[in-house]
TORKOL-4160 file (C-alpha; in steps of 0.2 Angstrom, whole numbers, padded with zeros to 4 digits, m for minus):
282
<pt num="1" X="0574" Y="1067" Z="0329"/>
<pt num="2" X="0585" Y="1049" Z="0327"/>
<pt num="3" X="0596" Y="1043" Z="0315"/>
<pt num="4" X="0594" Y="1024" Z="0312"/>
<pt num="5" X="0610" Y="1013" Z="0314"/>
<pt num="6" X="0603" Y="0997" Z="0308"/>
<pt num="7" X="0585" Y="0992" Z="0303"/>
<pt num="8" X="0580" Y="0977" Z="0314"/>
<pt num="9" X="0565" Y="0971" Z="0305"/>
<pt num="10" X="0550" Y="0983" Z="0300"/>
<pt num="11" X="0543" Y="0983" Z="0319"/>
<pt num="12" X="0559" Y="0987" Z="0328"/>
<pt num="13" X="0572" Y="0999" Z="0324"/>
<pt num="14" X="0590" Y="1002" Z="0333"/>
<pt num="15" X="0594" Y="1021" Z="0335"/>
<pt num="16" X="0605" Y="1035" Z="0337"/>
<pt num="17" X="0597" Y="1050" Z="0349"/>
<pt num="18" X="0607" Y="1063" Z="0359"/>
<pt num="19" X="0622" Y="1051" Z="0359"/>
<pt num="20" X="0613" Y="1037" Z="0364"/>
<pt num="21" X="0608" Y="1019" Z="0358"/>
<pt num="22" X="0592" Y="1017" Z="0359"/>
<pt num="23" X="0579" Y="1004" Z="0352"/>
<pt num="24" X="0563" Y="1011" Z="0346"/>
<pt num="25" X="0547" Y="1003" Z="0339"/>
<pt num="26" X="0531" Y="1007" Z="0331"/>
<pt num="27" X="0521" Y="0997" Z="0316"/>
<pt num="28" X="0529" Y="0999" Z="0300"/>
<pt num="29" X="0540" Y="1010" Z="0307"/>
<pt num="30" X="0556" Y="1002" Z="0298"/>
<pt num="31" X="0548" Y="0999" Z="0284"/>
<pt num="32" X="0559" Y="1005" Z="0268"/>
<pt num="33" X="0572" Y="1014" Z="0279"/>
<pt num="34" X="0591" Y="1012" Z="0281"/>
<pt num="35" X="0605" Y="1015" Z="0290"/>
<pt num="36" X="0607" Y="1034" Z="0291"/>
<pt num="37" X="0590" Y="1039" Z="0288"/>
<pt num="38" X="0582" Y="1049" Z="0303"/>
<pt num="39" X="0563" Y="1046" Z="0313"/>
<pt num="40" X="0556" Y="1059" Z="0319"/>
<pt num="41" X="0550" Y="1058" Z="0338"/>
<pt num="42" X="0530" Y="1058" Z="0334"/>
<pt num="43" X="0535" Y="1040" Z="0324"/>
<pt num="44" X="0540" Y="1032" Z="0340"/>
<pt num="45" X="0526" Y="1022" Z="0349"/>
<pt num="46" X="0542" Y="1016" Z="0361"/>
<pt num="47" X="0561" Y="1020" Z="0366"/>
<pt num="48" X="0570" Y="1008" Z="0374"/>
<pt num="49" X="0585" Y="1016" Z="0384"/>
<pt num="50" X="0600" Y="1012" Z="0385"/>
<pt num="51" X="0603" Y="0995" Z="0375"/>
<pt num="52" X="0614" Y="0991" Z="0389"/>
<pt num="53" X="0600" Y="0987" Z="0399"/>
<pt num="54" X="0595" Y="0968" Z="0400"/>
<pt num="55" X="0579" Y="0972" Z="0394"/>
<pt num="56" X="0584" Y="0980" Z="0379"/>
<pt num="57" X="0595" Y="0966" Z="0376"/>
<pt num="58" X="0583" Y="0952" Z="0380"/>
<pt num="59" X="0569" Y="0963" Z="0366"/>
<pt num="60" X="0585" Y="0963" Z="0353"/>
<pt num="61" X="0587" Y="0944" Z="0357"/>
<pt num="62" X="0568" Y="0941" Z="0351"/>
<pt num="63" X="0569" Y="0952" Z="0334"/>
<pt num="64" X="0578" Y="0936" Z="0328"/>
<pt num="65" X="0567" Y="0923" Z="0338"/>
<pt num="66" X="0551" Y="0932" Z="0333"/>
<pt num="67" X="0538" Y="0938" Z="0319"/>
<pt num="68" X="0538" Y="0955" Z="0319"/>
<pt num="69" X="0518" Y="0953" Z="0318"/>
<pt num="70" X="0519" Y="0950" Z="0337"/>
<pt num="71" X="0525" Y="0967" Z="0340"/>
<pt num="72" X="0514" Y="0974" Z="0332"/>
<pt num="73" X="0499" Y="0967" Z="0343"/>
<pt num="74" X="0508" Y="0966" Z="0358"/>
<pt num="75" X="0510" Y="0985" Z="0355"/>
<pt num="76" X="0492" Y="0987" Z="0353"/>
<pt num="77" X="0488" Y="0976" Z="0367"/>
<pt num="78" X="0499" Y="0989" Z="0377"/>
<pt num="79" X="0492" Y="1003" Z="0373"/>
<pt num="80" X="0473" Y="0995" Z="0375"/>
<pt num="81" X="0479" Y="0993" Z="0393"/>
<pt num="82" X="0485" Y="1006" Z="0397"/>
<pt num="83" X="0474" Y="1017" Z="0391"/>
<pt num="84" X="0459" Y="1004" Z="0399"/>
<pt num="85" X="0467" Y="1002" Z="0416"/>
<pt num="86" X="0473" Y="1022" Z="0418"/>
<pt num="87" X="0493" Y="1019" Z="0420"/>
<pt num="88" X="0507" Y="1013" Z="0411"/>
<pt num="89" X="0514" Y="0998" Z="0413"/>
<pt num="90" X="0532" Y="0992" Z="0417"/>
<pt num="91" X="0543" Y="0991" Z="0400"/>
<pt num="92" X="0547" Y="0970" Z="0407"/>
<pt num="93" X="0529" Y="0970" Z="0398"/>
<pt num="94" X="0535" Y="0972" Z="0382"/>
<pt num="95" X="0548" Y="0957" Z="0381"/>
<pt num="96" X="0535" Y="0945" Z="0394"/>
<pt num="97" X="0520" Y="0946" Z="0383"/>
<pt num="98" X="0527" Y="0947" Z="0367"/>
<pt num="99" X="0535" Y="0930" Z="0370"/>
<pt num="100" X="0521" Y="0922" Z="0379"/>
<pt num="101" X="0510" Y="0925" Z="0364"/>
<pt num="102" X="0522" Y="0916" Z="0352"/>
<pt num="103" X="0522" Y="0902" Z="0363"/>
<pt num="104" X="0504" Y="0903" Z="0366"/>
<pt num="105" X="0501" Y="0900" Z="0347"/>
<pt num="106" X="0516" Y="0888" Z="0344"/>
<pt num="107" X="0507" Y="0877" Z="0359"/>
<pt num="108" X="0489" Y="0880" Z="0351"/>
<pt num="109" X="0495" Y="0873" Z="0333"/>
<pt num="110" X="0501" Y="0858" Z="0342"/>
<pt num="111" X="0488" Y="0856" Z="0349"/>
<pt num="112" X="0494" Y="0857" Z="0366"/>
<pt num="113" X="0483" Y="0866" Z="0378"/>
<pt num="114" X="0489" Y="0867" Z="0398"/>
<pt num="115" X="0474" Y="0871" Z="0407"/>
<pt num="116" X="0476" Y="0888" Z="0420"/>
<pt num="117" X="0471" Y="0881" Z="0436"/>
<pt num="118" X="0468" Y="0898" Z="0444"/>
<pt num="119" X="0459" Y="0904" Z="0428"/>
<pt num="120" X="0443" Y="0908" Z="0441"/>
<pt num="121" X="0454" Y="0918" Z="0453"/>
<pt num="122" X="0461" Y="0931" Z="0441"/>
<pt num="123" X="0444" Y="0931" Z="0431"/>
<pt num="124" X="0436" Y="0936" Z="0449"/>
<pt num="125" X="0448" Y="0946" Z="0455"/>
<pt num="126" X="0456" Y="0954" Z="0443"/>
<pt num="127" X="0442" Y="0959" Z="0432"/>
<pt num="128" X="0449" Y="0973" Z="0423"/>
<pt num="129" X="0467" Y="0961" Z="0417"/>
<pt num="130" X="0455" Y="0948" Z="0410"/>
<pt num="131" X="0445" Y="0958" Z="0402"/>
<pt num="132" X="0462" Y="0964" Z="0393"/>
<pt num="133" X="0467" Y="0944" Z="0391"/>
<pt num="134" X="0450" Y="0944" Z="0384"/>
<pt num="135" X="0454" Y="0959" Z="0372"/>
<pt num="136" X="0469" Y="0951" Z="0369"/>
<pt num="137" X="0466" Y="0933" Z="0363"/>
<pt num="138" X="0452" Y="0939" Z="0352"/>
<pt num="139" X="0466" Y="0952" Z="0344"/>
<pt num="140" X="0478" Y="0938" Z="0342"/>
<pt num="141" X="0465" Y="0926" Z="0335"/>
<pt num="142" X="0461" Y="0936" Z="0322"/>
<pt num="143" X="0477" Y="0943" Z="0318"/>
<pt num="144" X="0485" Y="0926" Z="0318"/>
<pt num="145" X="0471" Y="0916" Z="0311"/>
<pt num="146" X="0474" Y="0904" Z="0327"/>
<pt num="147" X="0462" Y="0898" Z="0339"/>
<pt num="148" X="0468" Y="0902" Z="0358"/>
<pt num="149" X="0458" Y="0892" Z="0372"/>
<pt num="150" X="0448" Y="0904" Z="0384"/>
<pt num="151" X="0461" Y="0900" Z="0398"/>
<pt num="152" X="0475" Y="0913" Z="0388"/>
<pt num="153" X="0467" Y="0927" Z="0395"/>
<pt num="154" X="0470" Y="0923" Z="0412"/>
<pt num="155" X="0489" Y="0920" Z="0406"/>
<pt num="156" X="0490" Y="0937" Z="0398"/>
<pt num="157" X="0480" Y="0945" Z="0411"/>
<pt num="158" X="0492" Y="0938" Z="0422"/>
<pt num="159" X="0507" Y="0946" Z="0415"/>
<pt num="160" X="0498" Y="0960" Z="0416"/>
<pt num="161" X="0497" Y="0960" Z="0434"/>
<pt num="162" X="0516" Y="0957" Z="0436"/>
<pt num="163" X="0520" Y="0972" Z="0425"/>
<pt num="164" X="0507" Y="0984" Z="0438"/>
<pt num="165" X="0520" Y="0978" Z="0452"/>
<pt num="166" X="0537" Y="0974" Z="0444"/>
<pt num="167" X="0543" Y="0989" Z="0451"/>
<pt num="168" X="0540" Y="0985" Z="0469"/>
<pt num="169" X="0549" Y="0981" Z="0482"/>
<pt num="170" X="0547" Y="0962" Z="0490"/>
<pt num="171" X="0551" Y="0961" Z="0506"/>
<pt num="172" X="0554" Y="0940" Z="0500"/>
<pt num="173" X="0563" Y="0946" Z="0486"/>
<pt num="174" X="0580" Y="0934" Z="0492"/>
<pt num="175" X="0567" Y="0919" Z="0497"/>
<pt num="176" X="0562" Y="0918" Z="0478"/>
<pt num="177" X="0579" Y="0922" Z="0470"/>
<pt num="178" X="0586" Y="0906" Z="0479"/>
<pt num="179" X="0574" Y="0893" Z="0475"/>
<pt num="180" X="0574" Y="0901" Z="0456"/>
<pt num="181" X="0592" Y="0897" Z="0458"/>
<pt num="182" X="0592" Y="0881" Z="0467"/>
<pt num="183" X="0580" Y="0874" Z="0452"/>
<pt num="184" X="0589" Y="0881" Z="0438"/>
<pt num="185" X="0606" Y="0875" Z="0444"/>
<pt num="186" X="0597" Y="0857" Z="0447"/>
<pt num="187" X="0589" Y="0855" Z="0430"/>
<pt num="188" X="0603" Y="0859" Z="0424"/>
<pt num="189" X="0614" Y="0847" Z="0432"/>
<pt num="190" X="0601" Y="0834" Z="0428"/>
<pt num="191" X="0600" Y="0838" Z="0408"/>
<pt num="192" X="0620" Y="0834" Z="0408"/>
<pt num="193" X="0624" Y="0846" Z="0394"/>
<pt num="194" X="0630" Y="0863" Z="0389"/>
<pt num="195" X="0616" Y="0876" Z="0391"/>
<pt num="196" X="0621" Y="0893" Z="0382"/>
<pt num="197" X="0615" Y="0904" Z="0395"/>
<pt num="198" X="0614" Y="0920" Z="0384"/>
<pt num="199" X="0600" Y="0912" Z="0371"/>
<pt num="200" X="0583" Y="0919" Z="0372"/>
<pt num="201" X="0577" Y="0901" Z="0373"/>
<pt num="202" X="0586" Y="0902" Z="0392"/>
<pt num="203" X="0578" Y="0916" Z="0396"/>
<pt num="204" X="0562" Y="0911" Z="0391"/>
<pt num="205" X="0566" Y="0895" Z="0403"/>
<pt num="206" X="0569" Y="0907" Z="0416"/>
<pt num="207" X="0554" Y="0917" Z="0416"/>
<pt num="208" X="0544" Y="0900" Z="0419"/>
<pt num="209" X="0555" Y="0896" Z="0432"/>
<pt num="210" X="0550" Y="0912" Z="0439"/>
<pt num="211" X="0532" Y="0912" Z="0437"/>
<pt num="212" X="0533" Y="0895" Z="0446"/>
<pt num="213" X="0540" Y="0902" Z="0462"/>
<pt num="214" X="0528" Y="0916" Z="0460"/>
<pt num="215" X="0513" Y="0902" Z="0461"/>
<pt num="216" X="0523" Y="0892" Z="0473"/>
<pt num="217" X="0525" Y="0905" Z="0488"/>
<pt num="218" X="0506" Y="0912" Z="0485"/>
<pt num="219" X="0501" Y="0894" Z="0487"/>
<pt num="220" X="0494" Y="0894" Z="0470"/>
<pt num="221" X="0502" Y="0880" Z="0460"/>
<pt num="222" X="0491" Y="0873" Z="0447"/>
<pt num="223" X="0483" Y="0855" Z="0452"/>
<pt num="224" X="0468" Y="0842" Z="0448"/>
<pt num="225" X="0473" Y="0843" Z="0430"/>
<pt num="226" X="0475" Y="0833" Z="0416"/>
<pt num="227" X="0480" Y="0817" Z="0420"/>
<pt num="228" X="0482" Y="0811" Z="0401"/>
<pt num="229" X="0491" Y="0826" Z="0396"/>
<pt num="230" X="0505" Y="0824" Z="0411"/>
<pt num="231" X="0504" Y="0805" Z="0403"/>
<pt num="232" X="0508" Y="0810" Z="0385"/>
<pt num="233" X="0521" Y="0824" Z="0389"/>
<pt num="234" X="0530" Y="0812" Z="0399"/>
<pt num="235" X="0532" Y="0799" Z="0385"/>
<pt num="236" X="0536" Y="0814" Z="0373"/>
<pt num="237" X="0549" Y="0822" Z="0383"/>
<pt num="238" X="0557" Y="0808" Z="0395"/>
<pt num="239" X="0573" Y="0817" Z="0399"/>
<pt num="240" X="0562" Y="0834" Z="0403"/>
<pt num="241" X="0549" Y="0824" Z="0414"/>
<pt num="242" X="0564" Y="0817" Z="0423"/>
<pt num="243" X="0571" Y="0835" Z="0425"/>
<pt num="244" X="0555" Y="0842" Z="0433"/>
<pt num="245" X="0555" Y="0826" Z="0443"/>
<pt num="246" X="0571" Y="0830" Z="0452"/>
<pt num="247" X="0563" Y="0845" Z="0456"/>
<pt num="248" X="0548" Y="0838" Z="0461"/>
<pt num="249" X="0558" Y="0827" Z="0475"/>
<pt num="250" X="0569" Y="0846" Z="0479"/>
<pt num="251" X="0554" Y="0855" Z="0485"/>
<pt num="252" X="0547" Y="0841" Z="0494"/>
<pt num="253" X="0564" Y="0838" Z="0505"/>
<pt num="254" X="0567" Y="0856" Z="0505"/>
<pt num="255" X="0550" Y="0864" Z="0509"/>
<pt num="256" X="0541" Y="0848" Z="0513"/>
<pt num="257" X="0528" Y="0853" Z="0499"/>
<pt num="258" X="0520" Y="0842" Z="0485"/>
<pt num="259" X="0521" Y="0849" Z="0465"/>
<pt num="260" X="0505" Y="0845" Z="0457"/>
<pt num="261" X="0508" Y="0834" Z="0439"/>
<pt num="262" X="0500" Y="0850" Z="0430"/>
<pt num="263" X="0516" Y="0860" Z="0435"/>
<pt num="264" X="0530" Y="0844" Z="0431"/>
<pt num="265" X="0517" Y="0845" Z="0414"/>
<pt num="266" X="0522" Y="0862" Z="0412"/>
<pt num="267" X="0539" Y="0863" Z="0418"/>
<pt num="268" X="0544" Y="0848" Z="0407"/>
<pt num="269" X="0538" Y="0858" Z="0391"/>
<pt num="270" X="0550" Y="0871" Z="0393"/>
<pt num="271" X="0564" Y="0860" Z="0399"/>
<pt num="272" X="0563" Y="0851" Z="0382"/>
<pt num="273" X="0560" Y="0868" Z="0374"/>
<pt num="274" X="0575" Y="0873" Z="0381"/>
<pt num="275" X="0585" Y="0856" Z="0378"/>
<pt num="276" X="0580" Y="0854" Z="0361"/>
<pt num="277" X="0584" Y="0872" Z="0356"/>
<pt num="278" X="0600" Y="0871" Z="0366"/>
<pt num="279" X="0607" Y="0855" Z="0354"/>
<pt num="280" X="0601" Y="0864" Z="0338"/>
<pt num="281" X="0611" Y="0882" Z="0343"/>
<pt num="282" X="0626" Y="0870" Z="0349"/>
């Protein structure tokens, strides 16, 4: 049994077990409670332990960010998973899906669609992920009243992948956490301003920045896109295009490879994500 220290929204509840912190959701499961009330352990779908870990502190950050409708189907998309593919999943899961979806959809009502240029790859090789992205965009369609395009399930399937081998060990683990570094120091030089590196909007920044480096090293960097979306993105978002710019002209004097315009299309979206949210926190 928990006793509840403070209701977060009716998804996601902080509690008191044994104690410990811990943060625990299910759907509806603070729905009507208040501080001192207790749960009983068949009411939790998920703990979250401590609320130390970064995690933790990264899924508190998106209770204020986030509908608490996106819990609730990332939850069931979790369990779909797991239950389709015969393991659990890295808790990383939780936070990385939950905030791709609301991007997804934010994107989708802006009519923005960024086309997955290895949507074929993971359709063909990672048949059981995609057919979960599948089972996934419908949900969220449905849910949200929203219309997804067919390339979010390769997304999702592929954040699936990465929470089968979060947990591993990469031998290139230092290789990727210093080109991450070296391009998030640089965009941030180049935007000139004050970034709060503790938002949620960073770390959403961050986990693109990621992903790119991910594609970058298994030579899968999206290219022969859309060559009037890079057009329109780059008159929208001037200061962002110039960002992903700079590090356009990084990894070609440091690695002596070219970034295709659907990735400075990309990269640019979440620089001025990150810059505009970043003016309105300051």
């Amino acid at each position: 049994m928990s006793h509840i220290k403070k209701v977060l929204n009716s998804s996601v509840v902080l509690v008191e077990k044994d104690g410990k912190e811990m943060v625990v959701f299910g759907k509806g499961i603070g729905y009507g409670k208040k501080t001192g009330m207790s749960i009983e352990d068949n009411q939790v779908d998920q703990s979250f332990l401590p609320v130390e870990n970064i995690q933790t502190q990264q899924l508190l950050d998106l209770v204020d960010a986030i509908s608490p409708v996106y819990f609730d189907i990332t939850q069931e998309i979790v369990q779909y998973a797991e239950q389709y593919l015969g393991s659990p999943l890295n808790l990383s899961i939780y936070f990385t899906l939950m905030d791709h979806l609301n991007f997804a959809v934010e994107r989708a009502e802006k009519g923005i669609n960024i086309i997955n240029r290895v949507y074929w790859e993971i359709k063909s090789y990672y048949p059981k992920e995609f057919h979960i992205g599948e089972y996934a965009r419908t949900l969220v369609n449905k849910a949200l009243e929203t219309n997804l395009p067919e390339e979010e399930a390769a997304n999702i399937a592929f954040h699936l992948i990465n929470a089968q081998n979060s947990d591993n060990q990469n031998a290139d683990g230092m290789k990727y956490a210093k080109m991450v570094g070296s391009i998030v120091n640089l965009i941030r030089y180049s935007l000139n301003t004050t970034v709060n590196t503790e938002s949620i909007h960073y770390v959403r920044f961050i986990t693109h920045v990621k992903f790119f480096v991910e594609r970058f090293f298994a030579d899968e960097l999206m290219e022969k896109g859309d060559k009037e979306l890079f057009e329109q993105i780059a008159i929208l978002y001037p200061q962002a295009m110039n960002s992903a710019f700079k590090v356009k002209e990084y990894v070609g004097k440091i690695y002596d490879k070219e970034v295709p315009n659907d990735e400075l299309t990309y990269l640019a979206v979440h620089i001025n994500r990150l810059l505009n949210y970043n003016e309105l926190d300051g």
